[in-house]
C-alpha positions as CSV (number, residue, x, y, z in Angstrom):
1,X,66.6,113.5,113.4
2,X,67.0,116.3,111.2
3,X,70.0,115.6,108.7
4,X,72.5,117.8,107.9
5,X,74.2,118.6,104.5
6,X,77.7,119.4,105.4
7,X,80.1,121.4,103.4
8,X,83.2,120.0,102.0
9,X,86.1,122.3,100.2
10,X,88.5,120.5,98.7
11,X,91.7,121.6,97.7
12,X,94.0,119.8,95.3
13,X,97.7,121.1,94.6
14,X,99.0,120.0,91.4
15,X,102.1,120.3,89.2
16,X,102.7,118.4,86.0
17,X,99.9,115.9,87.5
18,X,97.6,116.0,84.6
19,X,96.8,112.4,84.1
20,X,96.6,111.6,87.7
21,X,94.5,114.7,88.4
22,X,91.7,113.8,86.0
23,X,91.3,110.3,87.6
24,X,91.1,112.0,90.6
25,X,88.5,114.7,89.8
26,X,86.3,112.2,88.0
27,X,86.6,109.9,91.4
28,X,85.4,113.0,93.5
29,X,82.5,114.1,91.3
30,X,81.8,110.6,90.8
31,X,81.4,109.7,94.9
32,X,79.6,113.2,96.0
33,X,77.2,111.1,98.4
34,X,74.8,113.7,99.9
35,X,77.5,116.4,100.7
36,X,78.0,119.7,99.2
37,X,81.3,119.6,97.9
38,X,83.3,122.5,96.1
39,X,86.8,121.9,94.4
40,X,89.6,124.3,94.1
41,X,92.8,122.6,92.5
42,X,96.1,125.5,93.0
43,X,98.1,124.9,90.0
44,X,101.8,125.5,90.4
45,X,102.8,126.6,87.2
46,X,102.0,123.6,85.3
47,X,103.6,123.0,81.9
48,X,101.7,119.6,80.9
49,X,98.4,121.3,79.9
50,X,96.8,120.5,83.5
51,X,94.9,123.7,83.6
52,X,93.5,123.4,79.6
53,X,92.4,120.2,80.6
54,X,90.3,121.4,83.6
55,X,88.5,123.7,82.1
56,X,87.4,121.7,79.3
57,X,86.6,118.7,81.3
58,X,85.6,119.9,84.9
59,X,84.3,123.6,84.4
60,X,82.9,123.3,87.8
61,X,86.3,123.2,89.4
62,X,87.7,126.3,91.0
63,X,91.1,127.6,89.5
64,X,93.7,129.3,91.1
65,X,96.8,129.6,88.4
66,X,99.9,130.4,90.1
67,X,102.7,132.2,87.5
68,X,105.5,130.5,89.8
69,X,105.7,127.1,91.5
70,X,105.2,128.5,95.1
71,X,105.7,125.1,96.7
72,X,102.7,122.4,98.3
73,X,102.5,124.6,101.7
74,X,101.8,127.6,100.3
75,X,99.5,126.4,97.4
76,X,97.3,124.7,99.7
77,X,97.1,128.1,102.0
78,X,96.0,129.7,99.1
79,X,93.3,127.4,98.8
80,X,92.0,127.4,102.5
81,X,91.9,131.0,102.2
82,X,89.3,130.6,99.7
83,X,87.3,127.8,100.7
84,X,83.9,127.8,102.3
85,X,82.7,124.7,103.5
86,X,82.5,123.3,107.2
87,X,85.5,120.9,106.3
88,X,88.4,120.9,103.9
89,X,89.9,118.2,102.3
90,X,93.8,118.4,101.2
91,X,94.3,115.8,98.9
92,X,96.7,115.3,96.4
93,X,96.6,115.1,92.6
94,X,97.7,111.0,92.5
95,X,94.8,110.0,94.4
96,X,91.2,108.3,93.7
97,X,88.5,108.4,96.0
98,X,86.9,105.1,97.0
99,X,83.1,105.0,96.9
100,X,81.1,107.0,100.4
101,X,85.1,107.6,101.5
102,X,84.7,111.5,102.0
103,X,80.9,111.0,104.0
104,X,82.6,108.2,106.1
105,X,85.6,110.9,107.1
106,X,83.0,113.5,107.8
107,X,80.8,111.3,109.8
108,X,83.8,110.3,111.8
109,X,85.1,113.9,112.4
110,X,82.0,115.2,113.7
111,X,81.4,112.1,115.8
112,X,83.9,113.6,118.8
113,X,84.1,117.4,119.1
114,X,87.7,116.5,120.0
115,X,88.5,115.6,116.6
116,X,90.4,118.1,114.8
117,X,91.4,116.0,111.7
118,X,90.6,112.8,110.3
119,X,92.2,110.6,107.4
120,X,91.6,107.4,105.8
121,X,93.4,103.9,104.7
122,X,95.2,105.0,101.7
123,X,96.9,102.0,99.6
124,X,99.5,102.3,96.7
125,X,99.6,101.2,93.6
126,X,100.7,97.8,94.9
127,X,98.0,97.5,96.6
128,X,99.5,97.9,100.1
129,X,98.6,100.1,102.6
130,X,100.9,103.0,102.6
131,X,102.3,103.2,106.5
132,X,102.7,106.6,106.0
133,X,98.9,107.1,106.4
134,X,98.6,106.8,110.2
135,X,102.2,107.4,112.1
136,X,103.8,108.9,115.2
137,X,106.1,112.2,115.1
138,X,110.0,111.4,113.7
139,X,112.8,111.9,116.7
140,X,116.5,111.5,116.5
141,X,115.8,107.5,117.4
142,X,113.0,106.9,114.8
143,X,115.6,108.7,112.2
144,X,118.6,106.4,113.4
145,X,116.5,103.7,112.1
146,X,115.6,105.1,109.1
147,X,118.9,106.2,107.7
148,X,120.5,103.2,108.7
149,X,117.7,100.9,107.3
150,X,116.9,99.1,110.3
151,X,113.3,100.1,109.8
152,X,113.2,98.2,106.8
153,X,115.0,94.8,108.2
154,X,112.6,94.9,111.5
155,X,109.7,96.5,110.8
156,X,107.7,94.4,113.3
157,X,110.1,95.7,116.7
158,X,107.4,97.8,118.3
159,X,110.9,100.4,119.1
160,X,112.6,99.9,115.7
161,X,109.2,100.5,113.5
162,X,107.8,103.2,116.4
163,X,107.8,105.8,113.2
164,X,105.4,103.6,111.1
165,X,104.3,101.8,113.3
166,X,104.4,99.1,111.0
167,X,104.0,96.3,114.1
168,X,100.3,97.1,113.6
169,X,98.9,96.6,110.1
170,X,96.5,99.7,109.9
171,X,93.4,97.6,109.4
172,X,91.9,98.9,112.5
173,X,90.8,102.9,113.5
174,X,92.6,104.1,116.0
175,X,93.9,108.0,117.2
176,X,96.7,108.5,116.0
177,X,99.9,111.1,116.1
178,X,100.0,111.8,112.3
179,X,98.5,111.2,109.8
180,X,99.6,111.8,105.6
181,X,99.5,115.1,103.8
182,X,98.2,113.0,100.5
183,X,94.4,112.9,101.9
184,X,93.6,115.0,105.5
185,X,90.1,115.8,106.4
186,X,90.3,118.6,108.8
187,X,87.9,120.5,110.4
188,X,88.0,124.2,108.6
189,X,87.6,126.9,111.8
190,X,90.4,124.9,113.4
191,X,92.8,125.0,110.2
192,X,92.2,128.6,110.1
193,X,93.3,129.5,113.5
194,X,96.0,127.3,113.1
195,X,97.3,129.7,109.7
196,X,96.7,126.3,107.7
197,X,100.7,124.9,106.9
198,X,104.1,126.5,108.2
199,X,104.7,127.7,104.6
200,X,108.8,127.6,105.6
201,X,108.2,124.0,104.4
202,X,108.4,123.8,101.0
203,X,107.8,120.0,100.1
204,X,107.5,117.3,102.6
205,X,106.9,117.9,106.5
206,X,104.0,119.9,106.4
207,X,101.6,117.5,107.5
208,X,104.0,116.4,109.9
209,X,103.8,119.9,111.4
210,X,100.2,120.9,111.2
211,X,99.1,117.4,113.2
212,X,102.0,118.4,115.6
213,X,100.0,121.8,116.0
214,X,97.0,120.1,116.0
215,X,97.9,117.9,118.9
216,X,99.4,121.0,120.9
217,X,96.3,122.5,120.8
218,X,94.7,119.7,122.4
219,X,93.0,118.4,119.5
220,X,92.8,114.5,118.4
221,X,93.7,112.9,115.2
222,X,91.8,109.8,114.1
223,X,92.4,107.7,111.6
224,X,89.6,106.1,110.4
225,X,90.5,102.2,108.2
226,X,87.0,101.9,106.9
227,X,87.3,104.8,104.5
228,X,89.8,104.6,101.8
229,X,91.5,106.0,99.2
230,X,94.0,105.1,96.2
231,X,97.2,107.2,95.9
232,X,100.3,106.9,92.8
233,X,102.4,108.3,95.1
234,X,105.0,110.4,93.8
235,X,103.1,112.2,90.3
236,X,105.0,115.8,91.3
237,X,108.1,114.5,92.7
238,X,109.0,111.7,90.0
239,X,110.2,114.7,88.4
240,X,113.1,115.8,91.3
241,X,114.1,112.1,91.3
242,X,116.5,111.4,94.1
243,X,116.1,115.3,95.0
244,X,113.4,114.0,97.2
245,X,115.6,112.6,99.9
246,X,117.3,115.4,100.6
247,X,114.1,117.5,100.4
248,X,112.5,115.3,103.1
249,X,115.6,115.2,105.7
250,X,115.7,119.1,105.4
251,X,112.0,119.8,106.2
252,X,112.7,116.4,108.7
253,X,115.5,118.8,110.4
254,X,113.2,122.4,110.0
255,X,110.5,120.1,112.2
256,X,113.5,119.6,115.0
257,X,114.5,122.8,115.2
258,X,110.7,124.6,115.2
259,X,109.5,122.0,117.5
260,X,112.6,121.3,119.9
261,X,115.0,123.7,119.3
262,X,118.5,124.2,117.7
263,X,120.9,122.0,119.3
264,X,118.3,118.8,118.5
265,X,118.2,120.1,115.0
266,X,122.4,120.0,114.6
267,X,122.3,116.6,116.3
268,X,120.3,115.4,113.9
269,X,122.4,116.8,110.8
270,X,125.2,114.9,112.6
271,X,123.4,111.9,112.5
272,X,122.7,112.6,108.7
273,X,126.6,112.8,108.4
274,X,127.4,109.7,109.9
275,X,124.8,107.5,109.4
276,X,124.7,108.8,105.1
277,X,129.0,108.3,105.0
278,X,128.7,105.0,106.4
279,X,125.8,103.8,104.2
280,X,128.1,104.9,101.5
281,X,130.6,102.7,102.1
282,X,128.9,99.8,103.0
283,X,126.9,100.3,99.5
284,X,130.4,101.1,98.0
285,X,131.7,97.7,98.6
286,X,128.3,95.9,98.0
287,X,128.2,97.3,94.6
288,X,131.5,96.6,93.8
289,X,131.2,92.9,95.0
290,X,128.0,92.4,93.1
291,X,129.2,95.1,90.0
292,X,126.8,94.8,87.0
293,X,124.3,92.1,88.6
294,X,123.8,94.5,91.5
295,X,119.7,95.0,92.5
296,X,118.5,98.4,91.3
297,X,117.3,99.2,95.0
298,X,121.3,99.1,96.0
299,X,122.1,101.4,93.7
300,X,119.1,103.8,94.4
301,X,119.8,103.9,98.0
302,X,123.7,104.2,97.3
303,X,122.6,107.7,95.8
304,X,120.5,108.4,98.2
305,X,123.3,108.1,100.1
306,X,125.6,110.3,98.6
307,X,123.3,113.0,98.5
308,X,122.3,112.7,101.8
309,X,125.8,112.9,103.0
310,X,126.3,116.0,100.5
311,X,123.2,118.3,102.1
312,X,124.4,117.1,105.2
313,X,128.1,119.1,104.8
314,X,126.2,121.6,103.9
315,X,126.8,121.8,99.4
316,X,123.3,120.7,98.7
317,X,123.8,123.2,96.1
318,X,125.7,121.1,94.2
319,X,122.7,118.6,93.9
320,X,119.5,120.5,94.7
321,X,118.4,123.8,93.1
């Protein structure tokens, strides 16, 4: 059988990820296998010498500087618009690639013309497998579990952990509803047509969105357990702190209103209200019980909370620029 070098583009956005990102370029060059691989990291206006480092260290890496943090969507468009290969690879700047992980992902994809994108077991820096990697869609019941917690106090109910899935420990491959913006292998023709991400999403929800897309098209996903990855988590947002949450349950709501309309979308804010101003004062009376001994994990979900409840009533401008 005649054997086929396959193209790979890979496209790395980074922001203030300098460390991270040179572990992860050395883990790429380092575990090429036989595939031709070509690199383009966006860099969103970096202030941490990210780009002087590049080009001293990996001159073969493809630069796009952008003047302006343009936001993860949008940087990784600009990429796909210049990449060449058969497949791209969006992966972020926190991540190391384990050894023959990228050939095992292309072998997979092109193992079922069906297969639109493919991603791999990706652990944290615990060691655990992030759940996040393989997933289903978020609905207005999956969210009632996360706000209130109940995801994290029965993550083995097959209804309660339906987002996670985390009844099922994601050692096996399976097809799966979503998979995690922090290492997709995608096939590139069908990214293309697809206009790569909804660039209205500025962090978090992307991939959420493109696998949506990719399933509407009648596409699979697979997630594949035998190839794996390493991923920080966090290099870029560590910097907005607990600006985060709010930035996820607004791209969570921008998915409910593209995808299922309006009214599901103000339901859900609802549910942000109550769910956030009852946390609060559960939290409120926890802290002040267990004042000044009180776990640090309270106290960071008590102001998750609050800021929750604050984009929710609409003054996230008081707590997110």
């Amino acid at each position: 059988m005649k054997h086929v070098k396959y193209g790979v583009a890979i496209i790395i956005v980074n922001w203030n990820a300098k460390d991270y990102l040179r572990k992860c370029l050395s883990s790429i060059f380092k575990n090429e296998g036989n595939l031709d691989i070509e690199v383009w990291v966006v860099d969103n206006s970096s202030t941490d010498s990210s780009i002087e480092m590049m080009e001293k260290e990996f001159p073969k890496v493809n630069l796009i500087k952008n003047k302006d943090n343009v936001g993860f969507a949008r940087a990784n468009n600009q990429g796909m618009k210049k990449a060449k290969g058969d497949f791209i690879l969006l992966l972020n700047p926190d991540t190391e690639i384990f050894a023959n992980a990228i050939d095992e992902l292309v072998q997979k994809i092109e193992s079922n013309e069906k297969y639109a994108a493919v991603g791999p077991m990706i652990k944290g820096r615990d060691g655990n497998i992030q759940l996040t990697c393989a997933r289903n869609y978020p609905s207005l019941l999956t969210e009632l579990f996360w706000l209130s917690t109940l995801n994290r106090r029965y993550p083995r109910n097959k209804i309660i952990g339906n987002y996670l899935m985390s009844y099922w420990d994601h050692k096996s491959s399976r097809e799966v509803a979503c998979l995690s913006g922090a290492c997709i292998l995608a096939k590139a023709k069908i990214l293309k047509e697809l206009n790569g991400f909804d660039e209205d999403y500025y962090m978090y929800g992307e991939d959420v969105d493109l696998c949506y897309r990719i399933n509407q098209k009648g596409f699979k996903i697979f997630y594949d357990a035998k190839s794996k990855i390493y991923h920080y988590g966090g290099a870029s947002s560590e910097t907005i702190a607990n600006k985060a949450v709010v930035y996820d349950r607004k791209s969570i709501q921008l998915f409910f209103r593209k995808h299922f309309g309006l009214i599901y979308s103000l339901v859900y804010r609802f549910e942000c209200v109550l769910l956030s101003l009852i946390l609060i004062n559960v939290l409120f009376v926890v802290l002040g019980f267990f004042w000044g001994r009180s776990r640090w994990k309270v106290r960071k979900l008590f102001i998750e909370s609050v800021m929750v409840f604050f984009w929710s009533i609409k003054l996230e401008q008081l707590i997110v620029k």
